[in-house]
The first five atom37 places (N, CA, C, CB, O) and aatype in JSON, in Angstrom:
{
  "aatype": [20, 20, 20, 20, 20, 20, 20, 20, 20, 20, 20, 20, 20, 20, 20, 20, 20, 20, 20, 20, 20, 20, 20, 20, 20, 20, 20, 20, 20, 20, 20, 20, 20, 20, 20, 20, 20, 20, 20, 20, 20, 20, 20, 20, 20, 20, 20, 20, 20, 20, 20, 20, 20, 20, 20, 20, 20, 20, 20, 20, 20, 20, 20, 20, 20, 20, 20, 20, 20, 20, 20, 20, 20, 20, 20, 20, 20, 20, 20, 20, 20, 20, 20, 20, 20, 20, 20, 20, 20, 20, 20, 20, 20, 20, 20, 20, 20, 20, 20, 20, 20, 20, 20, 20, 20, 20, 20, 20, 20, 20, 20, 20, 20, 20, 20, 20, 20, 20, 20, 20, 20, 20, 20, 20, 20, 20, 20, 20, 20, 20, 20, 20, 20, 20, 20, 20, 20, 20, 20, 20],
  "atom_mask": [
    [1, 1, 1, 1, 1],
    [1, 1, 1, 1, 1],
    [1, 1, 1, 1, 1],
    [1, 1, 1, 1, 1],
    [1, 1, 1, 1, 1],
    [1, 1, 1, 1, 1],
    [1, 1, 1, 1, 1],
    [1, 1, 1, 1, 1],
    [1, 1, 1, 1, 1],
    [1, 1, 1, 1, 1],
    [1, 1, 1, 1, 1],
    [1, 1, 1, 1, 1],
    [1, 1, 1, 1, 1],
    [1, 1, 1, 1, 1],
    [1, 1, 1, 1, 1],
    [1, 1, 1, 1, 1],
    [1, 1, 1, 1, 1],
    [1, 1, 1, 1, 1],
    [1, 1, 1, 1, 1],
    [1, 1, 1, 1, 1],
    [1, 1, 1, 1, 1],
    [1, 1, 1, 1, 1],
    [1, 1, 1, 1, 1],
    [1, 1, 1, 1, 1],
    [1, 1, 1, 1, 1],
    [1, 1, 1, 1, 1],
    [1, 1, 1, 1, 1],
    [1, 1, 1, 1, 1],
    [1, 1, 1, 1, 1],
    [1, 1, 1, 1, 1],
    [1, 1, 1, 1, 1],
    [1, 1, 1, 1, 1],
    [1, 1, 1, 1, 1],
    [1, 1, 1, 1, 1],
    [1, 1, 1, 1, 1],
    [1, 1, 1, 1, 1],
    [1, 1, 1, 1, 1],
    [1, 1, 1, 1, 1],
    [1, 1, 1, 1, 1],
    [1, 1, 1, 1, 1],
    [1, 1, 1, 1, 1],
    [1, 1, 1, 1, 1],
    [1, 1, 1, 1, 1],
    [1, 1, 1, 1, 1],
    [1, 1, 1, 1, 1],
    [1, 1, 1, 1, 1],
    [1, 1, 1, 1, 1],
    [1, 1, 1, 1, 1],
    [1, 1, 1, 1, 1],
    [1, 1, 1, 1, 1],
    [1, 1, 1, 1, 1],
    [1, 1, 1, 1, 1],
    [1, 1, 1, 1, 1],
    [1, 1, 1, 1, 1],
    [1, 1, 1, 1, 1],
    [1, 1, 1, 1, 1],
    [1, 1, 1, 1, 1],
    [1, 1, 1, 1, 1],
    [1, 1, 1, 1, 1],
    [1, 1, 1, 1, 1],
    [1, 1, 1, 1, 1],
    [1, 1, 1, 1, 1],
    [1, 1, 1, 1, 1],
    [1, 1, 1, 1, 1],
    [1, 1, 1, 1, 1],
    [1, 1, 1, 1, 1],
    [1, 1, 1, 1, 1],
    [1, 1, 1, 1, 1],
    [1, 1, 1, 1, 1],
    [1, 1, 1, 1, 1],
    [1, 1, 1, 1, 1],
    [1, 1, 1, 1, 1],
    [1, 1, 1, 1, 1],
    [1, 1, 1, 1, 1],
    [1, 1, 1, 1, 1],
    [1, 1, 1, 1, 1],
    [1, 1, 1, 1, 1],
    [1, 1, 1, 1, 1],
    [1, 1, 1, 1, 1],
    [1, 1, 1, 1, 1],
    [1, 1, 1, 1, 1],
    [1, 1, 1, 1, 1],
    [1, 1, 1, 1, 1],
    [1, 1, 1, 1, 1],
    [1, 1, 1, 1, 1],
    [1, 1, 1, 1, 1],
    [1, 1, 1, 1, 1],
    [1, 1, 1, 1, 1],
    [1, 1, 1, 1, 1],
    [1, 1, 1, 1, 1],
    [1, 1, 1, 1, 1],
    [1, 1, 1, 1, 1],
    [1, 1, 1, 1, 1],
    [1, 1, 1, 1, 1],
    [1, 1, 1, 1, 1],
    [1, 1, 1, 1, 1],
    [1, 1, 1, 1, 1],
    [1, 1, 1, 1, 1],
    [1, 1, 1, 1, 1],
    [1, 1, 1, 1, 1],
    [1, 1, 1, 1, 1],
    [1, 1, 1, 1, 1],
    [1, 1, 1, 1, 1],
    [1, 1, 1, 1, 1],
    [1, 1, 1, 1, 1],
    [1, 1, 1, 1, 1],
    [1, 1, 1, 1, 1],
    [1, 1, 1, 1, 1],
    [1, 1, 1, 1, 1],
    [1, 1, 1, 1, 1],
    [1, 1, 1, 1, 1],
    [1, 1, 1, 1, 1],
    [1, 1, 1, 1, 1],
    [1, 1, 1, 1, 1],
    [1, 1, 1, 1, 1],
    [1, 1, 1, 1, 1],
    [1, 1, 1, 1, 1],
    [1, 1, 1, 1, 1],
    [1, 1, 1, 1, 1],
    [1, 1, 1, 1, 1],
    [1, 1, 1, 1, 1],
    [1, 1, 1, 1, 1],
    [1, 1, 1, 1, 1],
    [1, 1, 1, 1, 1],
    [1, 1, 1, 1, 1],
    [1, 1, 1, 1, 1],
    [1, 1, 1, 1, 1],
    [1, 1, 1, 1, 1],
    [1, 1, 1, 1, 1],
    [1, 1, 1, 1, 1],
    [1, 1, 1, 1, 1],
    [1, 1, 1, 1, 1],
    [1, 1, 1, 1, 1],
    [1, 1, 1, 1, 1],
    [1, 1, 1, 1, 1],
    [1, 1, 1, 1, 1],
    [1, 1, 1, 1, 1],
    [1, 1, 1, 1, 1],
    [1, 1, 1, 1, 1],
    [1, 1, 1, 1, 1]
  ],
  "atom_positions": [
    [[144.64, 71.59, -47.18], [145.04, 70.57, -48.13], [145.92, 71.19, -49.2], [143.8, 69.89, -48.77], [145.53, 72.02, -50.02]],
    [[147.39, 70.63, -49.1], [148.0, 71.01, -50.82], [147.67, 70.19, -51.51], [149.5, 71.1, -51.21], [147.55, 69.0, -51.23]],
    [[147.42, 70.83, -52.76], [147.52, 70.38, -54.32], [148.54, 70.51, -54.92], [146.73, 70.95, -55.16], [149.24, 71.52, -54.79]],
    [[148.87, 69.4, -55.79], [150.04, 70.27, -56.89], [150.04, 68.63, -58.1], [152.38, 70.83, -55.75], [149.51, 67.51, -58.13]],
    [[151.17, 69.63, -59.08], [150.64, 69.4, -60.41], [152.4, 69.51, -60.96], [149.22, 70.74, -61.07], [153.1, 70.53, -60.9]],
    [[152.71, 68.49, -61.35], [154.26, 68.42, -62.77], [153.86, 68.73, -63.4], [155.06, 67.31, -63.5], [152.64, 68.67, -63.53]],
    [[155.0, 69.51, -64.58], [154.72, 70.11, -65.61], [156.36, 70.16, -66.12], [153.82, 71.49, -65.33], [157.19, 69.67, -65.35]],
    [[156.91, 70.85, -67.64], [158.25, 70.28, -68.21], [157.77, 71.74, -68.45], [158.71, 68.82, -69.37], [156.67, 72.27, -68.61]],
    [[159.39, 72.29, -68.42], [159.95, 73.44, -68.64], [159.52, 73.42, -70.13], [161.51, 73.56, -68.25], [159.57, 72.34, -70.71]],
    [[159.06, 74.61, -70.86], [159.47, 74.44, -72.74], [159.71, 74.72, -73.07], [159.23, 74.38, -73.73], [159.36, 75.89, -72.92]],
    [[160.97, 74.56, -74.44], [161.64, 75.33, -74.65], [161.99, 76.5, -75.18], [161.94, 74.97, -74.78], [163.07, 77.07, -75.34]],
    [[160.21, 76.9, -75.58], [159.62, 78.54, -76.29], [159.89, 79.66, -74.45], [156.92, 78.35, -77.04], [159.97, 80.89, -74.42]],
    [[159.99, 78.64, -73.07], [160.03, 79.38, -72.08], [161.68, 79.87, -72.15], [159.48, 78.58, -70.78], [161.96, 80.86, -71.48]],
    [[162.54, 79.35, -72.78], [163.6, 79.76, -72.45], [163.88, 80.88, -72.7], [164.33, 79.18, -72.76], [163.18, 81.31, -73.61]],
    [[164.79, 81.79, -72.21], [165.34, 83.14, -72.53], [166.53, 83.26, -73.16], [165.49, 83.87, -71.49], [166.57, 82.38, -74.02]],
    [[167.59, 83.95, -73.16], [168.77, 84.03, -73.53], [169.83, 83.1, -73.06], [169.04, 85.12, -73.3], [170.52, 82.3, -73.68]],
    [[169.78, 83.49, -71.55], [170.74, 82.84, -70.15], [170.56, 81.38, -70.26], [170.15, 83.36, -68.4], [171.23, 80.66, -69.52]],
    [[169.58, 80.77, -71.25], [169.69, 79.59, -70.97], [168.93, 79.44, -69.79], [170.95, 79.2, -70.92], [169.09, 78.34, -69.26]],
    [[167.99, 80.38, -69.07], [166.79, 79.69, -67.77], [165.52, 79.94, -68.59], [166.64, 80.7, -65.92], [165.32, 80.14, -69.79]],
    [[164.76, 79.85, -67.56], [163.23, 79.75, -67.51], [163.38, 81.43, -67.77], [162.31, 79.02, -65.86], [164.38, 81.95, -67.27]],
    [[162.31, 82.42, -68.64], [162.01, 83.39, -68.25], [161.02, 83.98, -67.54], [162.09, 83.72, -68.87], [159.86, 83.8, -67.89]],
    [[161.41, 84.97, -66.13], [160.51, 85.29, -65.16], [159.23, 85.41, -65.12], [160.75, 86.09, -64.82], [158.57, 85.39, -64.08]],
    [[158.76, 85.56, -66.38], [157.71, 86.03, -66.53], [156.53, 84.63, -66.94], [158.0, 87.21, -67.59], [155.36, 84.93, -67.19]],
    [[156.94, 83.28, -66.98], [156.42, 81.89, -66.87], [156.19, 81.45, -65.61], [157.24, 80.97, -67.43], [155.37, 80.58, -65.32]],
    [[157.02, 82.14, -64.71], [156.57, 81.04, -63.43], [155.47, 81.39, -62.61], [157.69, 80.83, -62.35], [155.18, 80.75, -61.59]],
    [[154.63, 82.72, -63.14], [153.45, 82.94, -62.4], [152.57, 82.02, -63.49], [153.0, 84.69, -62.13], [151.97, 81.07, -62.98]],
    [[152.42, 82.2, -64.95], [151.96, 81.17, -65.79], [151.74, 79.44, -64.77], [153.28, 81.13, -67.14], [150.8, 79.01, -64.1]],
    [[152.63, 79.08, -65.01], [152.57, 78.09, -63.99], [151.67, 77.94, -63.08], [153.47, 78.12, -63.39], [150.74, 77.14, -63.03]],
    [[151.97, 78.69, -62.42], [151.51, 78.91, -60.8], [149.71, 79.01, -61.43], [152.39, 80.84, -59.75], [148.86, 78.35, -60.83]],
    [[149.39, 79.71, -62.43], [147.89, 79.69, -62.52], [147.49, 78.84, -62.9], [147.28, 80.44, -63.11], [146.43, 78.47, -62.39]],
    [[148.13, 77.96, -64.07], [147.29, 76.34, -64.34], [147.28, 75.7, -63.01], [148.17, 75.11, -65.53], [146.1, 75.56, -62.7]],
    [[147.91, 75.33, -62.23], [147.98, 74.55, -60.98], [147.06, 75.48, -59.92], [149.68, 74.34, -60.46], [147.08, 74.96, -58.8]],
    [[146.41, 76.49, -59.94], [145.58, 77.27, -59.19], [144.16, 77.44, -60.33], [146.46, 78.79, -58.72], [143.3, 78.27, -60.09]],
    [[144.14, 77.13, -60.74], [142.98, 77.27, -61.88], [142.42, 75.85, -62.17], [143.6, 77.95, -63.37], [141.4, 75.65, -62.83]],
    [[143.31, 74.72, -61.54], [142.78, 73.63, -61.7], [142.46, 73.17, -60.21], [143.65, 72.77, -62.55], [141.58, 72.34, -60.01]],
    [[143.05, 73.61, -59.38], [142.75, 73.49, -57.76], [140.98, 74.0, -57.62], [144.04, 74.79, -56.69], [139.99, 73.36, -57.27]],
    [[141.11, 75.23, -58.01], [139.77, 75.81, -57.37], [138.71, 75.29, -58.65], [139.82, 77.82, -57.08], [137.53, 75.6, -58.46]],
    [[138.95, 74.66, -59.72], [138.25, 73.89, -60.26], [137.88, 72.55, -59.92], [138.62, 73.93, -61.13], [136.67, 72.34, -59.85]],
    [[138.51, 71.76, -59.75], [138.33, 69.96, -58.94], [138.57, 70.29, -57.39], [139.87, 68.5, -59.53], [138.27, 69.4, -56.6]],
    [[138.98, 71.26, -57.0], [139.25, 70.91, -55.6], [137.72, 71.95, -54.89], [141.21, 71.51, -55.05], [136.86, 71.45, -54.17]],
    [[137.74, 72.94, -55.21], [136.8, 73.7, -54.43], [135.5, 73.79, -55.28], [137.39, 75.13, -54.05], [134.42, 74.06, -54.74]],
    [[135.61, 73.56, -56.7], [134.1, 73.4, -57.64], [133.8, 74.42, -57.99], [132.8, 72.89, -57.05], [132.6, 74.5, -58.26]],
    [[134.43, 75.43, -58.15], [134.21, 76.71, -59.14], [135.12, 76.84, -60.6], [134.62, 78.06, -58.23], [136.3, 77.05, -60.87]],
    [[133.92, 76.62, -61.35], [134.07, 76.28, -63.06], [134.17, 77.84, -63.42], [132.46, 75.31, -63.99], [133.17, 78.52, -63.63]],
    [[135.37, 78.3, -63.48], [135.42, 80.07, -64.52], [134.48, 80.15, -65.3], [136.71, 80.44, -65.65], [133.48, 80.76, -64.9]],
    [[134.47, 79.6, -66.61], [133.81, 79.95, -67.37], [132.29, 79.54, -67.33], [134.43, 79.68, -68.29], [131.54, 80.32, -67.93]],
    [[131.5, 78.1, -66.54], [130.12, 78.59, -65.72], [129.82, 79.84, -65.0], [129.88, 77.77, -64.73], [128.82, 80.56, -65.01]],
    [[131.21, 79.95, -64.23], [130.48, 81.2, -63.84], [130.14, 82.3, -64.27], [130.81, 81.58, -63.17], [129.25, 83.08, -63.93]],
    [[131.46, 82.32, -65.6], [131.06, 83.77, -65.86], [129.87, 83.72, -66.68], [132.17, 84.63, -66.58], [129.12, 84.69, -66.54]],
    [[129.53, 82.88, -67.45], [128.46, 82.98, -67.97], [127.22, 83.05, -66.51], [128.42, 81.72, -69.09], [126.06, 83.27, -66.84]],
    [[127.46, 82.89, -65.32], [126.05, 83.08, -64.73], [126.66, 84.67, -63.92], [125.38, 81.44, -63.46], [126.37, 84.74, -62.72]],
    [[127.56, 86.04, -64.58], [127.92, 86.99, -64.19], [128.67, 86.92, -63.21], [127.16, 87.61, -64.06], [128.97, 87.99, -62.68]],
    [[129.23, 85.62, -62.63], [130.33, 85.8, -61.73], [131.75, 85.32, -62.09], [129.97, 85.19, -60.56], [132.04, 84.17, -62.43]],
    [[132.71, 86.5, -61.95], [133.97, 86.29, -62.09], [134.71, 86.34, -60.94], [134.41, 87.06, -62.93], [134.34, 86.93, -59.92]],
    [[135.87, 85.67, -61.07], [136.98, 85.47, -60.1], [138.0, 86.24, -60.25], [137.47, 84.27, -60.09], [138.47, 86.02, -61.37]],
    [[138.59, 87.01, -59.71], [139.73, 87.72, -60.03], [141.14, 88.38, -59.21], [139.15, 88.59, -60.52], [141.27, 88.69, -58.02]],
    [[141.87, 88.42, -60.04], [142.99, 89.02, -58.79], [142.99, 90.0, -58.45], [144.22, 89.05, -58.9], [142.5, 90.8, -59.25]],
    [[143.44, 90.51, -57.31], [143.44, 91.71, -56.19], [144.87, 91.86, -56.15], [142.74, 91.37, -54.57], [145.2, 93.05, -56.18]],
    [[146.23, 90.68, -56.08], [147.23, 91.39, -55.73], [147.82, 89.71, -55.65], [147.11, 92.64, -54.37], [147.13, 88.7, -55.47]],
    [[149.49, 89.82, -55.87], [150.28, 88.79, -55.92], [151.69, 88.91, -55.44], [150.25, 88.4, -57.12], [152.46, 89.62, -56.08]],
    [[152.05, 88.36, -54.51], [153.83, 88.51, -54.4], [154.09, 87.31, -54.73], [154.66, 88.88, -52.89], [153.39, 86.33, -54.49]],
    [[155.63, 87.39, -55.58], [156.51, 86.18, -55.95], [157.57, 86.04, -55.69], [156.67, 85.95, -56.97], [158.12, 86.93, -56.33]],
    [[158.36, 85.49, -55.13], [159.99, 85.69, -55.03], [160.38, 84.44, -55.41], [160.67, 86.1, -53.52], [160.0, 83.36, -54.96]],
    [[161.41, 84.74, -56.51], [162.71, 83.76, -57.5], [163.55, 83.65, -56.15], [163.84, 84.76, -59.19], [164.0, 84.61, -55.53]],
    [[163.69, 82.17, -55.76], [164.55, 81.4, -55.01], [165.98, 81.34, -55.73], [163.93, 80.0, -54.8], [167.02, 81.86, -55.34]],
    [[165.66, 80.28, -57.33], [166.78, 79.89, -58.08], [166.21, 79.61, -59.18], [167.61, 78.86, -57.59], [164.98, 79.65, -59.18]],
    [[166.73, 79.33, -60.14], [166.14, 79.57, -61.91], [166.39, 77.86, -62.27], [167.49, 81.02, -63.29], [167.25, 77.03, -61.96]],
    [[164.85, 77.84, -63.26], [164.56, 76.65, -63.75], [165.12, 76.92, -65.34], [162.91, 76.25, -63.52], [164.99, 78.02, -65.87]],
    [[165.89, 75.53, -66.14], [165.89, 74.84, -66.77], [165.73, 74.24, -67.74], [165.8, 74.71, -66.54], [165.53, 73.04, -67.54]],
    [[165.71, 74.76, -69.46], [165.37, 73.85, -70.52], [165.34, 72.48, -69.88], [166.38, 73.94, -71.73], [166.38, 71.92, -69.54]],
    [[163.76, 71.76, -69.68], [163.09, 70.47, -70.05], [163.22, 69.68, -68.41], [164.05, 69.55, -71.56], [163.12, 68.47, -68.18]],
    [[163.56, 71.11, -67.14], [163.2, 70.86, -66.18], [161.77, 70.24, -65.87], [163.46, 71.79, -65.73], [160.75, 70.79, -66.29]],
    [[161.75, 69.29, -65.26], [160.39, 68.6, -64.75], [160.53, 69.8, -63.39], [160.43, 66.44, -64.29], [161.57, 70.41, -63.15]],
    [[159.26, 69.94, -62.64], [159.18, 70.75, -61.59], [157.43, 70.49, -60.91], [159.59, 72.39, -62.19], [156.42, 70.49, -61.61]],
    [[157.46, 70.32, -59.7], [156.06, 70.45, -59.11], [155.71, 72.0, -58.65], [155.96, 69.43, -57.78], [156.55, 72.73, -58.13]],
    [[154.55, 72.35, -58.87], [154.01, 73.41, -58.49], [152.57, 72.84, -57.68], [153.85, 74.38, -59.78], [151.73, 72.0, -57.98]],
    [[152.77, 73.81, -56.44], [151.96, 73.38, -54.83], [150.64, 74.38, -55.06], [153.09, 73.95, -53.0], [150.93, 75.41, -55.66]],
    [[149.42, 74.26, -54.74], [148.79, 75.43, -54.29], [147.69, 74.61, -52.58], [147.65, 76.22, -56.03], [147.27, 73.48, -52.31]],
    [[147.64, 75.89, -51.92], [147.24, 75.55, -50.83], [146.61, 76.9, -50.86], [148.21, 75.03, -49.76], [147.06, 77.91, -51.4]],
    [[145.33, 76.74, -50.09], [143.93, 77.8, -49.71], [144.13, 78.38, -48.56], [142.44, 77.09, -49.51], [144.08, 77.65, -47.58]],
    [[144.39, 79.7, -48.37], [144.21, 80.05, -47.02], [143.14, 81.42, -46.68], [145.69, 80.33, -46.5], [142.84, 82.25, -47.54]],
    [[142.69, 81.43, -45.32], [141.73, 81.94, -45.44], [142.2, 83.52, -44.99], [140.67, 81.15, -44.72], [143.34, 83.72, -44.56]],
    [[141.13, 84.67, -45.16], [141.87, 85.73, -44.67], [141.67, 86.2, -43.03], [141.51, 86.83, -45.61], [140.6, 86.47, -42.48]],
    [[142.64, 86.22, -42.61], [141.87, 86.75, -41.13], [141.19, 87.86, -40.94], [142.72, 86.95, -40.09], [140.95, 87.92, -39.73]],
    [[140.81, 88.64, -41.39], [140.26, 89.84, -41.45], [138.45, 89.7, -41.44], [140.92, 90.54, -42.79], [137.5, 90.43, -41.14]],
    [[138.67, 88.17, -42.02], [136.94, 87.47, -42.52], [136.53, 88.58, -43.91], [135.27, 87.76, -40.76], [135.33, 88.79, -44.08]],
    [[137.27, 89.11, -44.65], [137.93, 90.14, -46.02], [136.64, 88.91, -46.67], [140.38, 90.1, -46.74], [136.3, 87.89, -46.07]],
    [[136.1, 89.38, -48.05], [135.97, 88.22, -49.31], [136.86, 88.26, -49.94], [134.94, 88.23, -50.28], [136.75, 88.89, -51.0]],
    [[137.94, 87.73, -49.66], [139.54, 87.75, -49.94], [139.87, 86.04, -49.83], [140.53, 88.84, -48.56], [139.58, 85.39, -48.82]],
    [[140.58, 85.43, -51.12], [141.04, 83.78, -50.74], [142.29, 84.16, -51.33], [140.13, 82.21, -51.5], [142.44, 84.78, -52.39]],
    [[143.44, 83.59, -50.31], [144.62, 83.9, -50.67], [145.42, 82.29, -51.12], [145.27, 84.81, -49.38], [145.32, 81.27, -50.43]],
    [[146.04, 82.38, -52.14], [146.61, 81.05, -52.57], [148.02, 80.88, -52.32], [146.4, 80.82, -53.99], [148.81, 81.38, -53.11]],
    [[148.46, 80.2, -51.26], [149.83, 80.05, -51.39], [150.2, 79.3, -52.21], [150.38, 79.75, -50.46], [149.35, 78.46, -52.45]],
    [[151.38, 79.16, -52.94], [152.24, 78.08, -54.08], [153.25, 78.37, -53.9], [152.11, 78.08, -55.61], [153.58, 79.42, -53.35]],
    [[154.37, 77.12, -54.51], [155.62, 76.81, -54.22], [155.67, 76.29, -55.97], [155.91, 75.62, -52.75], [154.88, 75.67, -56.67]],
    [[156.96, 76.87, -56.21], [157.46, 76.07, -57.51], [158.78, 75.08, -57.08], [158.0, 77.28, -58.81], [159.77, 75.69, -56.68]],
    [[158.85, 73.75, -57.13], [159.69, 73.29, -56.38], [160.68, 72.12, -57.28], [158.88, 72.8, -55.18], [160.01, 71.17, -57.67]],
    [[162.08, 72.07, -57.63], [162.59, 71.12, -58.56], [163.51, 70.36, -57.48], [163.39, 71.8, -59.97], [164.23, 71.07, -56.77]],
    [[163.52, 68.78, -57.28], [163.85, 67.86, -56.67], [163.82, 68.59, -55.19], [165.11, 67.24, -57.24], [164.88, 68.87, -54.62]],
    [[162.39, 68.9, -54.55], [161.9, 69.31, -53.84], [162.54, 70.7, -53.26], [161.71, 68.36, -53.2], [162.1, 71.03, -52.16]],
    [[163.28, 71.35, -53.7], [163.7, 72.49, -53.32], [162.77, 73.89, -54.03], [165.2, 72.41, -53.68], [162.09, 73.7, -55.04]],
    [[162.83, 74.94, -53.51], [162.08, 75.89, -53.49], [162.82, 76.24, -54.24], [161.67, 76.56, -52.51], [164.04, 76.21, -54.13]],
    [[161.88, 76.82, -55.53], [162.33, 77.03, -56.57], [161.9, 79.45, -56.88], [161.38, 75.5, -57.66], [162.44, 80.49, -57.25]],
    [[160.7, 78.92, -56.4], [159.82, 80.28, -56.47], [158.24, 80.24, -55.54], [159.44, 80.52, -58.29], [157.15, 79.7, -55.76]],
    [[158.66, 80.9, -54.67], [157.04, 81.25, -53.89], [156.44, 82.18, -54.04], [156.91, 81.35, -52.6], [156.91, 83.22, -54.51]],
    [[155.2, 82.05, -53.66], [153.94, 83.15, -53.87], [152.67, 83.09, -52.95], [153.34, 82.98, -55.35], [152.21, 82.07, -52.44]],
    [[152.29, 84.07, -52.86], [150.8, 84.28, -52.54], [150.05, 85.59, -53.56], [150.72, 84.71, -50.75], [150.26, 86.77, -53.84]],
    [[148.96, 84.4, -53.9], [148.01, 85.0, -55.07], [146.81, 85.5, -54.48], [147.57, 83.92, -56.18], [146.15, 84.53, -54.13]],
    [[146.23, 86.55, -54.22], [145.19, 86.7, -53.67], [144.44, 87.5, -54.65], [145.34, 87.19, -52.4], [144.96, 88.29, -55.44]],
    [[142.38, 87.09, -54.49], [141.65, 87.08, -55.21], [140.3, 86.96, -54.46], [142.02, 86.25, -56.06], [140.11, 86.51, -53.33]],
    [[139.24, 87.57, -55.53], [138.2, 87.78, -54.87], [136.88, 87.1, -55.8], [138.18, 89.34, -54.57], [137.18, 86.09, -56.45]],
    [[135.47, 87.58, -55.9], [134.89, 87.27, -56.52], [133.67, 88.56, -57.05], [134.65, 86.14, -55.93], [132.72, 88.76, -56.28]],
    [[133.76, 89.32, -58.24], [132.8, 90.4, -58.52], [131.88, 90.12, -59.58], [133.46, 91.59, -58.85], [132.21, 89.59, -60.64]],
    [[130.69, 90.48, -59.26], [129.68, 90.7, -60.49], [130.21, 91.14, -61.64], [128.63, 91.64, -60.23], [131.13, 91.96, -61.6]],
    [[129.67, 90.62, -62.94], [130.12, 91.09, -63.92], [129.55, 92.48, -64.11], [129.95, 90.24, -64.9], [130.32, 93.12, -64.82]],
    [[128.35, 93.3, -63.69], [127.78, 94.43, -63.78], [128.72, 94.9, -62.69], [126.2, 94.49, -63.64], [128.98, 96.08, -62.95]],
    [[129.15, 94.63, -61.92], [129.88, 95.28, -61.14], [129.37, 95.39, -59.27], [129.91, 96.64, -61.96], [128.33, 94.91, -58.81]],
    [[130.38, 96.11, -58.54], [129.46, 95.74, -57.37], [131.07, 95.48, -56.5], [128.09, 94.12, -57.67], [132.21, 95.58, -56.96]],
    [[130.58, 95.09, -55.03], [131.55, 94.96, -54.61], [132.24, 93.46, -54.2], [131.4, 95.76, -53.79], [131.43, 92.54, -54.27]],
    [[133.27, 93.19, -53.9], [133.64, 91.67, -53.7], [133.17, 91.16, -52.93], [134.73, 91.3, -53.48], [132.88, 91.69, -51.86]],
    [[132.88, 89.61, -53.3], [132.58, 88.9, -52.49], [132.97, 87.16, -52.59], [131.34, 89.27, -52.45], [133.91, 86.65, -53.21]],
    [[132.32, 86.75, -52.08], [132.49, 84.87, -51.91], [131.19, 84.14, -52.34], [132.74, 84.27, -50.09], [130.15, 84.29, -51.7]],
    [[131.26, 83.5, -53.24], [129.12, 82.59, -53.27], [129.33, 81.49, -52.38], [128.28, 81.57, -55.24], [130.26, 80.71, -52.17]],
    [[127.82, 81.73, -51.78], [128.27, 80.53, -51.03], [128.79, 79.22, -51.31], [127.48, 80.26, -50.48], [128.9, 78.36, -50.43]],
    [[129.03, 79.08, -52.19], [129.09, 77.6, -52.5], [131.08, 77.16, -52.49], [128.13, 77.36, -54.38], [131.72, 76.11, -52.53]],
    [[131.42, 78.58, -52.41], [132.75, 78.79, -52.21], [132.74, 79.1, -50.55], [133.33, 80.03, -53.24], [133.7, 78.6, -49.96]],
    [[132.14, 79.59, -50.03], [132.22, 79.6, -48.45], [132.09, 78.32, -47.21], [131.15, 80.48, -48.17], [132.42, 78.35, -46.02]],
    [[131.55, 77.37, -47.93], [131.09, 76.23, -47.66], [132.43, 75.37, -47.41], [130.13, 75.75, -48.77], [132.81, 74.8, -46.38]],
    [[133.12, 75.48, -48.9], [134.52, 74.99, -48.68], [135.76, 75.18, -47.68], [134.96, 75.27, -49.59], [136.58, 74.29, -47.47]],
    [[135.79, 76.56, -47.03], [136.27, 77.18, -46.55], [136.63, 76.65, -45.2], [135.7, 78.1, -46.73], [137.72, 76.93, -44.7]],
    [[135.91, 76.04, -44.72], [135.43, 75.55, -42.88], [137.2, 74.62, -42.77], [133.23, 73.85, -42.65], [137.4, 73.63, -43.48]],
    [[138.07, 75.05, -41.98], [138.89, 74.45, -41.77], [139.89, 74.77, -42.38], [138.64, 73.52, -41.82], [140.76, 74.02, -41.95]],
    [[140.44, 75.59, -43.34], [141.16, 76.68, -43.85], [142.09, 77.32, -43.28], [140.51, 77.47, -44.12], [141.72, 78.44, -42.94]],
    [[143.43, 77.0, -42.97], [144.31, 77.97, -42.72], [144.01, 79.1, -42.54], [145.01, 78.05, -43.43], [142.98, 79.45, -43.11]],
    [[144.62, 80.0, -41.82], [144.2, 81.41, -42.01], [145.63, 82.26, -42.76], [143.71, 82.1, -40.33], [146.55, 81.83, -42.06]],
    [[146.08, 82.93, -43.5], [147.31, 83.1, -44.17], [147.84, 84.37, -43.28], [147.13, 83.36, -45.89], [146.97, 85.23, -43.12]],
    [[149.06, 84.65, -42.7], [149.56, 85.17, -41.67], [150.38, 86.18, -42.21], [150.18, 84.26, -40.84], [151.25, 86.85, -41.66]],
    [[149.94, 86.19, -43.47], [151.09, 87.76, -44.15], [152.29, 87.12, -44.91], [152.03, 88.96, -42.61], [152.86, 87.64, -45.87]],
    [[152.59, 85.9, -44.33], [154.34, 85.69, -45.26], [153.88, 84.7, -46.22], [155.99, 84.88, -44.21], [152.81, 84.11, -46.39]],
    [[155.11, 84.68, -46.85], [155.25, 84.2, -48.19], [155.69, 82.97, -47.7], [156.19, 84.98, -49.23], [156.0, 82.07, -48.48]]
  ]
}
């Protein structure tokens, strides 16, 4: 299942050149992934961390297609894929996309660790969701 979410360029994002600066469009990319695995898969961050479980990143590629826009409207995609490895690894693909063209893609990948520490994993209640999951094939 994709998700995704509009949002307006602002104009504290602008840089010099008159675009978006690079360093916003992963910003992006996490409200629209931070609200996915919140309403879509039911893991509340901050419940969890208060019950010692955090979510976190492991590793991210992004590649700039073409540059957004003072007061660009733009959709940002996220979609769940699973790891083939059967890893406790959930990898997030997203698309930043303006009048549906690919704007900037990614895969966000992330895990889940005790706050005392320990090694990664998935609760079940996040594994449950999982059943029918893409499996993510390496590309962007």
């Amino acid at each position: 299942m994709e998700y995704s979410k509009t949002y307006t360029v602002k104009d504290e994002h602008i840089d010099v050149q008159n675009i978006m600066d690079g360093l916003y469009y992963p910003f992006y990319m996490e409200y629209c992934r931070h609200d996915y695995i919140r309403e879509v898969l039911g893991f509340d961050f901050e419940e969890e961390a208060r019950k010692g479980v955090n979510m976190v990143l492991s590793k991210y590629t992004l590649q700039f297609v073409r540059s957004l826009k003072k007061d660009d409207q733009f959709l940002v995609t996220c979609q769940l894929l699973v790891d083939k490895s059967n890893k406790a690894v959930l990898h997030f693909k997203q698309t930043i996309l303006l009048n549906n063209k690919v704007v900037t893609k990614a895969i966000f990948s992330g895990t889940c660790v005790k706050a005392g520490g320990g090694r990664p994993f998935l609760p079940e209640n996040l594994l449950a969701k999982l059943a029918g999951a893409p499996e993510w094939d390496g590309e962007l």
